[in-house]
C-alpha positions, 0 to 999 in steps of 0.5 A, a space after each residue: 283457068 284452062 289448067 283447072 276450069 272446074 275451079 275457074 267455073 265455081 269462082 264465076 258461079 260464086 261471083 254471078 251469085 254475090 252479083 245477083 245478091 247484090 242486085 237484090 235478086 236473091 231467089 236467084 243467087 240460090 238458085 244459080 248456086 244451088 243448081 250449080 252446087 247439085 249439078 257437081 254433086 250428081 258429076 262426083 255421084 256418078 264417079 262415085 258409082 263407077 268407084 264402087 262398081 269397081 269394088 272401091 269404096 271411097 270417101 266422095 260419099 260424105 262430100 256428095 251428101 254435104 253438098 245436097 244436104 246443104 242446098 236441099 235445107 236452104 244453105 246452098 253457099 255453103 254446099 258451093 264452098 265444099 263445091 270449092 273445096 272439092 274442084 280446088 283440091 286438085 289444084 291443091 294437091 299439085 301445090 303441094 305434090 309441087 313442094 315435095 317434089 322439088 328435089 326430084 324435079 330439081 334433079 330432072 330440070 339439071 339433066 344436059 341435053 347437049 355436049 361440046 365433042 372435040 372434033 379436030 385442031 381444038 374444034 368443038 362441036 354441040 351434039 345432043 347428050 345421047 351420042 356421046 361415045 367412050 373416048 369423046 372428048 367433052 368439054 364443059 364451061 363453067 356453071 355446066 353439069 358434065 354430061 358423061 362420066 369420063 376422066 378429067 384432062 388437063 388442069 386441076 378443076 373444082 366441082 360441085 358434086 352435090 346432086 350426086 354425092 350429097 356433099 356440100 363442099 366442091 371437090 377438086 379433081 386433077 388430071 387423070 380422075 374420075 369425074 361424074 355426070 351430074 357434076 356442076 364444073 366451078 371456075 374454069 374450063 374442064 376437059 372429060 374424057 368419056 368412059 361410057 357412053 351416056 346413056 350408060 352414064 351415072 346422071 343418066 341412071 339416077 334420071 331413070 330410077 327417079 323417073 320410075 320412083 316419081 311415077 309409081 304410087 304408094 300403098 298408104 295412099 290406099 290405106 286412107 280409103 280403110 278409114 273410109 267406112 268408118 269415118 264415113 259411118 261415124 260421120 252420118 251416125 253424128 250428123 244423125 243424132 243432130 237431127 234427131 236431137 233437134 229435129 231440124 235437117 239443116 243440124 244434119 247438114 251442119 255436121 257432115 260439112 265439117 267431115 268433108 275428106 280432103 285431109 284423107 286424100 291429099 296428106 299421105 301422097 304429098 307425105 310420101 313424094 316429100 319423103 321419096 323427094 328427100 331421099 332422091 336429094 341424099 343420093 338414095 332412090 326409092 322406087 315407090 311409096 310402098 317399098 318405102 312402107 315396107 323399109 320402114 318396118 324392116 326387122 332384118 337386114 341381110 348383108 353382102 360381104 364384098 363390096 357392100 360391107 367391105 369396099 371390094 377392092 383390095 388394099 395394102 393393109 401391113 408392110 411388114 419388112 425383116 429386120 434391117 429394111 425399111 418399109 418403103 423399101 420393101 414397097 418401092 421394090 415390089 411395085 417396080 416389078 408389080 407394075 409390069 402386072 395386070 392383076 389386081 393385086 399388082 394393081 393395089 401395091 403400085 397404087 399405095 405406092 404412089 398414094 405414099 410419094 414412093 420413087 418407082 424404080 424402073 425394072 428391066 427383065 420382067 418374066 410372070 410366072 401365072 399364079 405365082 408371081 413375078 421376077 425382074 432386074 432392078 438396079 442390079 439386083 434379080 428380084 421376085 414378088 409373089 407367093 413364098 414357094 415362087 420367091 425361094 425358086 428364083 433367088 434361092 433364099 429361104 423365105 419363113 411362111 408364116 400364118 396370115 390372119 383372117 381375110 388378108 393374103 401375103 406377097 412375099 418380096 425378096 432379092 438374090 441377096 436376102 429375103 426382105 419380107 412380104 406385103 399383107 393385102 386385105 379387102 378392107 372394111 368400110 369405115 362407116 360398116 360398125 356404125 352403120 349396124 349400131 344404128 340399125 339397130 337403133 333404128 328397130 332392126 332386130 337381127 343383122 346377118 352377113 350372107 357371103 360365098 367367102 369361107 366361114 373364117 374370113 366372114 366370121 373375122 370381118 362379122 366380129 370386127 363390125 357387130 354382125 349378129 349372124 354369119 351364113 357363108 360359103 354361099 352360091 347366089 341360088 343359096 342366099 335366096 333360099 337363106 333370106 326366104 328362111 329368115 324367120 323376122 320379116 320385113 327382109 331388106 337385102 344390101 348387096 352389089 353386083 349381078 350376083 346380087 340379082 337373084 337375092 336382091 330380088 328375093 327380099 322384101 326390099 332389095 337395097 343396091 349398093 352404088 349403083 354405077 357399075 351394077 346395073 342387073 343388081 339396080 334394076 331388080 333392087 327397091 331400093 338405090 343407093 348411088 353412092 359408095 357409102 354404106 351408111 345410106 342404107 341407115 338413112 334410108 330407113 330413117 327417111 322411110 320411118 319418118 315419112 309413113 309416120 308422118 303420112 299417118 300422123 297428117 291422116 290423123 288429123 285429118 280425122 280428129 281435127 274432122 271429129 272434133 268439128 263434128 262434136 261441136 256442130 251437132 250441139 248447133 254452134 257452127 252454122 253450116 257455111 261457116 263449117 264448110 270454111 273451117 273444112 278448108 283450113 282442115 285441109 291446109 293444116 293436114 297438107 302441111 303436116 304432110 309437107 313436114 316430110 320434106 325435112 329431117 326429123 329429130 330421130 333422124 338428124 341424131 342418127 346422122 350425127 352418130 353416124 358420123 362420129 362412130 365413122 371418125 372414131 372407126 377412122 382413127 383406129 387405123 388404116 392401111 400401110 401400117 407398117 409392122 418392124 
């Protein structure tokens, strides 16, 4: 009652009536209802006025006629059912906002707010999340969600990291990995040692985006005002015709109770909050109901190169040894010495060395060379690792140079004894990137180009191996903007990663940010996040998008030829008025629950899922790194 006391008083007023009524004091019951019924109308008339003195013209006008209608013909029961109707509305729109909003709220209701911090001797303190530092050591219990990001100390734990990732199963983690905040710790104790500080941290930005994304409104919701004028119209037109076909006023009465507007006003908001709810739950954030009315009618999208078609990362791709040395020879020796190196390379050979259980040698003697290379001592032998030159002036033996392939770098590998071959780097193409296009495609996406600063080869080498329609590179971020202003098919959605993303994210008609952790300039100015590392949730998203206007405009629809239906019938006189206005309510819970249907995956959608996942393990299957080359 206190949460909705306009629908508390017309109860009261309902149960003072039929109490009356029941005491044989009927004057008095219509005249209570009536009055109570009129009184409403004149509170939703002067609304109305304050709308169209704004130049808003809504739907309060059909429900303000149908209740005066109703009271001034001498049917004032049902003018209090649309009264009812009307003041419940509200409390019908939080039930259903309630429903579609649950993963959201779901999401928020996990977030910690405190953290036991190591102090001293194994002494654990509780503070609030937010003043959680880099480097604190955290510890989490059982069934807790880790509060920051941070790598996992001691024994191996199992987490459920659904709300972040999406996948079901619980993942294990061993000393020394990655851990996200919004994990839920399964079985025993883990100790996390912060990276960032909290705020900072993964969980904390979904919050945000979501915070953001829950609060914003959706231009569809606005799109059911354009059926006002007609509806309204075609609503008084019909009621109209019943009286002047039957010359009594109470037919104009019984017609304009059954075009009450709920369906209108209610259905698409729950629709898109349904829909927003179950993007938030597959790791996908959009910021508004229009972003998601745009991404639904995307022609183009426009694609990064590094990081968002490939992972932006290099990786050993070929070990190709001469004759006479093995692979993992040939592996074991440069990461001994490459792991004395901070560069990135350095990094991606000791680190596929040790995914491949390689014994690492100890090397002793390290000299770097910059832009060249290394040399060290490793069991006796003067050893380089680098570039071919930089090999042949530290052992002296000659080294065949041979081409490289589109997007791959070679690190040549050689001892005072023999030249022993070189190592192919590549940044590696997702495995999910061709499938992910093919379904675009299906999805109505007309053209697809790549937009990338790399040289024409190496984008036009990974744009071949994935099915990218265009390929515009050598480009500065101030040129992908004005290449995406350029593009003649709109919508333009652009998936990018990065603060060099910014710009252009930004530009398009809808920004999508790829992974959010550790890109917050290309989050903040994208529409769309996707706080995950997986390229095919930019496919998912769309489908969301479509599936949710089309079922917002669907409930719409409903809603107005459920309405005209009941309209047709009640001007021939069949549907006495307290009756229609009855019928109206069902009306309104049949749209509501064809909105809600937006919670749940669609037909077109879960198949685009499951392709999605059979081309991705099909692309699995054709290869992957350290494919050893004799």
């Amino acid at each position: 009652m206190k949460r909705y006391p306009a629908v508390a008083a017309t109860l009261v007023v309902g149960l003072a009536g039929i109490g009356l009524l029941l005491a044989g004091m009927k004057d008095a019951s219509h005249w209570l209802v009536g009055a109570y019924a009129l009184l409403v109308a004149a509170w939703q008339a002067a609304s109305m006025i304050r709308s169209l003195v704004r130049r808003q013209f809504g739907l309060d006008v059909l429900a303000v006629t149908a209740i005066t209608a109703t009271v001034l013909v001498g049917d004032p029961w049902a003018g209090l059912i649309v009264v009812l109707m009307l003041t419940g509305g509200e409390a019908l729109e939080d039930y259903a906002n309630a429903r579609a909003h649950r993963e959201i709220s779901a999401l928020l209701e996990r977030a910690p707010r405190r953290a036991r911090r190591w102090v001293r001797d194994g002494e654990f303190v509780e503070i609030p999340v937010s003043e959680l530092q880099v480097s604190d050591l955290v510890m989490v219990r059982p069934g807790e969600v880790v509060p920051v990001d941070g790598l996992l100390e001691g024994d191996s734990v199992w987490f459920d990291e659904s709300s972040i990732t999406g996948e079901s199963l619980p993942v294990e983690h061993v000393a020394g990995d990655e851990v996200l905040s919004g994990s839920v710790c399964q079985q025993r104790v883990a100790l996390v040692r912060a990276t960032v500080p909290a705020r900072e941290s993964q969980y904390q930005k979904i919050i945000d985006l979501v915070q953001a994304a829950a609060e914003s409104k959706s231009p569809i919701v606005r799109l059911a005002d354009r059926y006002a004028v007609p509806f309204t119209l075609v609503s008084l037109v019909i009621a109209g015709l019943g009286w002047w076909g039957s010359g009594d006023p109470v037919r104009f009465a019984q017609v304009l109770v059954v075009a009450t507007p709920c369906p209108l006003l209610i259905a698409a908001p729950v629709a898109f909050l349904a829909g927003m709810s179950r993007a938030a739950s597959s790791g996908v954030i959009v910021k508004s109901g229009g972003v998601m009315e745009t991404l639904a009618r995307v022609r183009t999208v426009a694609v990064d190169k590094t990081g968002t078609i490939t992972h932006g990362q290099p990786v050993v791709d070929v070990v190709e040894p001469v004759d006479g040395v093995e692979p993992d020879e040939l592996l074991r020796l440069a990461a001994a010495v490459e792991t004395y190196s901070t560069h990135v390379l350095a990094r991606s050979i000791v680190q596929a060395a040790r995914e491949l259980k390689i014994d690492i040698p100890a090397a002793t003697g390290v000299e770097e060379q910059t832009a060249a290379g290394l040399s060290a001592q490793i069991e006796g032998r003067h050893t380089a690792v680098g570039n071919a030159n930089h090999v042949y002036r530290v052992t002296g033996q000659q080294v065949v140079d041979r081409s490289v392939s589109a997007g791959h770098i070679a690190i040549h590998v050689g001892t005072q004894d023999a030249y022993l071959g070189r190592i192919l780097l590549t940044d590696q193409i997702r495995r999910n990137a061709a499938a992910t296009l093919q379904a675009l495609h299906k999805l109505g996406v007309e053209s697809i180009v790549m937009l990338t600063g790399d040289a024409a080869p190496t984008a036009r080498h990974v744009a071949d191996e994935i099915g990218v329609d265009d390929v515009r590179a050598g480009l500065l971020p101030a040129d992908k903007v004005a290449e995406v202003v350029k593009l003649p098919l709109r919508p333009v959605a652009m998936v990018g990663d990065g603060v060099n993303d910014a710009p252009v994210l930004a530009a398009a008609d809808v920004g999508i940010a790829m992974g959010a952790k550790g890109a917050t300039a290309a989050s903040e100015s994208a529409d769309v996040v996707i706080m995950l590392d997986d390229l095919s949730r930019v496919a998912t998203s769309v489908a969301i998008s479509q599936r949710t206007v089309r079922v917002a405009l669907e409930s719409i629809w409903l809603g107005i030829a459920i309405s005209v239906a009941l309209m047709g019938v009640a001007v021939w006189g069949l549907i006495p008025a307290i009756v229609g206005a009855a019928l109206q309510e069902v009306v309104d819970l049949a749209a509501i629950l064809m909105a809600l249907r937006a919670v749940r995956p669609g037909r077109i959608e879960r198949r685009l899922v499951a392709d999605l996942r059979v081309n991705s393990a099909r692309q699995a299957v054709r290869g992957g790194p350290l494919a050893p080359v004799q």
